[in-house]
C-alpha positions as CSV (number, residue, x, y, z in Angstrom):
1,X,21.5,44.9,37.9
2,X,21.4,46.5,41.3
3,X,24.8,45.6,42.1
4,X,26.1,46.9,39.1
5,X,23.7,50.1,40.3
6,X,25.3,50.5,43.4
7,X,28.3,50.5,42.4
8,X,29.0,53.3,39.5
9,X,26.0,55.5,40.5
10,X,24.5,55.0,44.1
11,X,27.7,54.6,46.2
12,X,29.4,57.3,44.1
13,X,26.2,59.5,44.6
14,X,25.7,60.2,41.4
15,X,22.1,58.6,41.4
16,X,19.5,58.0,44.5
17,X,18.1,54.4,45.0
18,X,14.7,54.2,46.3
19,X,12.4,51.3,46.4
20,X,8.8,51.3,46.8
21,X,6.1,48.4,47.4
22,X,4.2,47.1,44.8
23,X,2.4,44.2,45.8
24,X,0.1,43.8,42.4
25,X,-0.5,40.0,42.3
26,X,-3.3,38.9,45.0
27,X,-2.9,38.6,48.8
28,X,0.0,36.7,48.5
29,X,1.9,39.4,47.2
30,X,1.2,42.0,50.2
31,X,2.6,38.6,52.1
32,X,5.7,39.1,50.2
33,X,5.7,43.0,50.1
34,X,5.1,42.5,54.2
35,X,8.1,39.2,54.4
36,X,10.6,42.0,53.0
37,X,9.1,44.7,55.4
38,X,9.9,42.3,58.3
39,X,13.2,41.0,57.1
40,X,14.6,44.8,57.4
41,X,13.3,44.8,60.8
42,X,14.8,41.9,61.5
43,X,17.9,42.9,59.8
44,X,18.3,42.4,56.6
45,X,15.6,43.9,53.9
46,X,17.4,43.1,50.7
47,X,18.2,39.1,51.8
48,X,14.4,38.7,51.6
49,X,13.8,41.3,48.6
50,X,16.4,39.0,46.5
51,X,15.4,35.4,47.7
52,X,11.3,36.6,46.8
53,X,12.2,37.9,43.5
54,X,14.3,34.3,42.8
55,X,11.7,32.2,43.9
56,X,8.4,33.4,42.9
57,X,7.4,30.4,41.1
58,X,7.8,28.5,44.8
59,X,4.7,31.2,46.4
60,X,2.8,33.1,43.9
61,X,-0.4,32.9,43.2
62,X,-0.1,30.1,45.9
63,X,-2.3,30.0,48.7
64,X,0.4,28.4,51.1
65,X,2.4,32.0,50.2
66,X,3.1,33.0,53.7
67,X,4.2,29.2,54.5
68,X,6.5,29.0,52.1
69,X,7.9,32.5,52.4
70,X,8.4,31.8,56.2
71,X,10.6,28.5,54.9
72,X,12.6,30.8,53.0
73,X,12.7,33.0,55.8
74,X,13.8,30.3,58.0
75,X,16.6,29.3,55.3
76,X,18.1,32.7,55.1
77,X,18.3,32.5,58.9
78,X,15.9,34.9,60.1
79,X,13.9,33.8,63.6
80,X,11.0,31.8,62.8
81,X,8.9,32.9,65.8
82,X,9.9,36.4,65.0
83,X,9.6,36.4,61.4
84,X,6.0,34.5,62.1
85,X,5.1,37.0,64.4
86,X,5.5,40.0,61.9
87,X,4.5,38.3,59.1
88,X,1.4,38.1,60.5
89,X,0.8,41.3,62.3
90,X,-0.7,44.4,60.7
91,X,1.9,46.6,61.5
92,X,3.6,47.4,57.7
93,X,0.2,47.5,55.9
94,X,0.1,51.1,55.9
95,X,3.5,51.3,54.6
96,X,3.2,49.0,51.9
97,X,-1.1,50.7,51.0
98,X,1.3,54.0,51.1
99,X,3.4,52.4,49.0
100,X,1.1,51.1,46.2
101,X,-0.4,54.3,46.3
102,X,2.1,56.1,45.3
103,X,2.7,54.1,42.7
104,X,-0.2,53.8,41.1
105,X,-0.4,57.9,41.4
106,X,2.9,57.9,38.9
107,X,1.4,55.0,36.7
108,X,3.5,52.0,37.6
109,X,1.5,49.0,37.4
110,X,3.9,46.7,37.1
111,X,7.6,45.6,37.8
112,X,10.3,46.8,36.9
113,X,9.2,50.3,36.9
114,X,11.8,52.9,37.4
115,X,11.3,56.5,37.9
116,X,14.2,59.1,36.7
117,X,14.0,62.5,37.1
118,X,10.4,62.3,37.0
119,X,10.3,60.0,34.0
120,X,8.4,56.6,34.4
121,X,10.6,53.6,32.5
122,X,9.0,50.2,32.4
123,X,9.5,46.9,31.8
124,X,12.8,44.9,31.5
125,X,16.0,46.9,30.5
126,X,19.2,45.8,29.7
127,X,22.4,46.8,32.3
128,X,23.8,48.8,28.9
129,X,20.7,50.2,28.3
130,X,20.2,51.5,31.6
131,X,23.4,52.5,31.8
132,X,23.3,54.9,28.7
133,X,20.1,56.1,30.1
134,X,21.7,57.3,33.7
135,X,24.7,58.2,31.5
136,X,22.8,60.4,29.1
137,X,20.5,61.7,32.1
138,X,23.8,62.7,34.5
139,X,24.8,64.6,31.5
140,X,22.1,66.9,31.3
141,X,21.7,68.2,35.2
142,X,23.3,70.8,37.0
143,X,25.4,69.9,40.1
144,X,22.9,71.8,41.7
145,X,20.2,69.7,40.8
146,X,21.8,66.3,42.3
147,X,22.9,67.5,45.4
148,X,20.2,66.2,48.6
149,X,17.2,68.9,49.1
């Protein structure tokens, strides 16, 4: 649905897109919260974020996580010695604890978990039922209160 997302409400800037961390499934999963960390670093975030969400049969709850998320790594063309080397460094942990955090502190404890206007929304939704939530949410506020604090 994020393309669908980005299209009517984010690049229209009607809605704000934020994504947070969540890595609830073992160590495996801060592997794949950190893979996505270094894939932005290494230019290109969401290439990672998309190929983890599609295959995560192939590395969770698997202790060869980090092995096979390199592969993929490697397959979407990112550096393996670079990728390798930030995979296993320390350097987004903080990030990503931040991360959980703050989501725990607003109650998400799973995925999907979408926040609007400070209202928690879980589990799977339809595109036309988020739609007609944003739709029905734009409807109420101001112009005042969209516009970038």
């Amino acid at each position: 649905m994020l393309p669908l997302l980005e299209e009517e409400y984010i690049k229209t800037g009607k809605v704000y897109y934020i994504f947070k961390d969540l890595p609830v499934f073992g160590n495996e999963s801060m592997t794949s919260a950190t893979a996505a960390e270094c894939a932005g670093e290494l230019g290109d975030y969401w290439a990672m974020h998309d190929w983890l969400f599609q295959n995560q049969n192939a590395w969770k709850f698997k202790p060869e996580a980090a092995d096979i998320i390199t592969q993929g790594a490697v397959e979407l063309g990112f550096d393996k010695t670079a990728f390798t080397e930030c995979l296993h460094s320390s350097r987004f942990k903080q990030e990503i604890t931040d991360d959980f955090a703050e989501a725990r502190k607003i109650g998400a404890q799973g995925t999907p978990t979408f926040m609007i206007n400070g209202r928690r929304y879980t589990g799977f939704m339809t595109w036309n039922n988020l739609k007609g939530l944003v739709e029905r949410l734009l409807a109420k506020t101001t112009p005042e209160a969209t516009e970038t604090p």
